[in-house]
N, C-alpha and C positions, 0 to 999 in steps of 0.2 A: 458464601456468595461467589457465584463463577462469572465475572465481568472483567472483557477488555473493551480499550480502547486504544486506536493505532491509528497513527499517521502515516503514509509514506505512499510510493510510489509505485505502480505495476510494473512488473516484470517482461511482459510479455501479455501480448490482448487476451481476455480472456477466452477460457472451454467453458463452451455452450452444448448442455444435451438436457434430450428430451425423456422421459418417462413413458413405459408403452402401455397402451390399453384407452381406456375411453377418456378418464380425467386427465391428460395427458399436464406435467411440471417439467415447470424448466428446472434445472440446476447447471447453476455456473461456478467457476475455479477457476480462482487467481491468485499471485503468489504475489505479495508486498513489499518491498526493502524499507525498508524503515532504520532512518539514521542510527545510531547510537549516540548519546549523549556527553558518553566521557571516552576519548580514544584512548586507545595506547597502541605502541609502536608495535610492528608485527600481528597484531590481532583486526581480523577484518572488521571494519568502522561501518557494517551494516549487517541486519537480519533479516533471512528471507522468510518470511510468513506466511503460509498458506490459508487462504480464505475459503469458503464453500458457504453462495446463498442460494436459497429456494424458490420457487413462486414467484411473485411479484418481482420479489428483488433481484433475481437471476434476470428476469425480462429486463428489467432497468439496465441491470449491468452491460447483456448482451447488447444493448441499444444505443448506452452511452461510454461504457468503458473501454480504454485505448492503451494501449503499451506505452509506459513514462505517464499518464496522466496522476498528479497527488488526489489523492483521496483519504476521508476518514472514515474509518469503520467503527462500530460497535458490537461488541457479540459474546459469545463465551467460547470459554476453550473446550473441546473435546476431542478424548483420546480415546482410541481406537488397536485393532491390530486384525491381523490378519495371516495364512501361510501360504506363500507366492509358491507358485509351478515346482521351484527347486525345492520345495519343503523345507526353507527357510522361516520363521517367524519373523512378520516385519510391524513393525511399530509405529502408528501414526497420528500427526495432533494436526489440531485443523478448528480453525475461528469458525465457528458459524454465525455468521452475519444476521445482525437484528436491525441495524439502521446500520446506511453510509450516504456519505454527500459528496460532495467537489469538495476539495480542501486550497481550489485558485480556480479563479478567471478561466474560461475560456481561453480568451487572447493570451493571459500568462502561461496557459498552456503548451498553444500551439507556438510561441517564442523560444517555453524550454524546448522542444521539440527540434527547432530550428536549429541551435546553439550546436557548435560542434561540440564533442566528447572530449569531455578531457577532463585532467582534475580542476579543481574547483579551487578557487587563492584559501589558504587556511589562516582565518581567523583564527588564535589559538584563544582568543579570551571570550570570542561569541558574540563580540559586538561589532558593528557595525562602526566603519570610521568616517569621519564627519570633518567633510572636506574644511579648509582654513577659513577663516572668512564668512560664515554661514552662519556667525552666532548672533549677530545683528537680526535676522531671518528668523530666529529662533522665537514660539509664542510662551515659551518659559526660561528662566536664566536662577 
């Protein structure tokens, strides 16, 4: 069985292109960062994931997908290769996309968007800390 599934964020708005001749297909490409789960020091805390949808879903993409917006995808992997100009062999893996949705809000969207750049406070345990006071508020104890 060849199934992913990936959470994470675009890189960069997506590439829109067309198929030439009378049934003209879209195909779109966008690349994901998707967190990593467990960090360690010196090793980069994200993956960048190249996606490739067709048809339908490339129209979707092109219509709604935006640089920084989260999205989940679904698809399988497939590899490829190929030999570029310099008669090098290059090798290449690439999601092809069978379902993706929003994976936040509009509004939480366009907020992260806002947000200046910067690192992000590092929760090292992954939880969320819950201000003093707030257990009275709480609908379980």
């Amino acid at each position: 069985m060849n199934k992913v599934i990936l959470m994470g964020r675009l890189t960069r708005d997506p590439e829109i292109k067309y198929t030439q001749g009378g049934n003209s297909m879209a195909i779109a490409r966008y690349t994901l960062a998707v967190d990593r789960r467990f960090k360690r020091d010196g090793e980069p805390t994200a993956d960048f994931i190249n996606c490739v949808a067709f048809g339908k879903a490339a129209e979707f993409t092109e219509k709604y997908f935006r640089q920084g917006l989260k999205v989940v995808v679904t698809g399988r992997i497939q590899t490829g290769n190929y030999t570029n100009k310099d008669g090098q062999k290059v090798y290449t893996t690439d999601v092809v996309v069978e379902e993706q949705e929003f994976a936040e809000s509009k509004a939480t969207s366009q907020q992260n968007q806002q947000k200046p750049s910067g690192p992000a406070p590092d929760n090292s345990d992954g939880f969320m800390n819950i201000p003093d006071g707030i257990d009275e508020e709480l609908p379980f104890s």
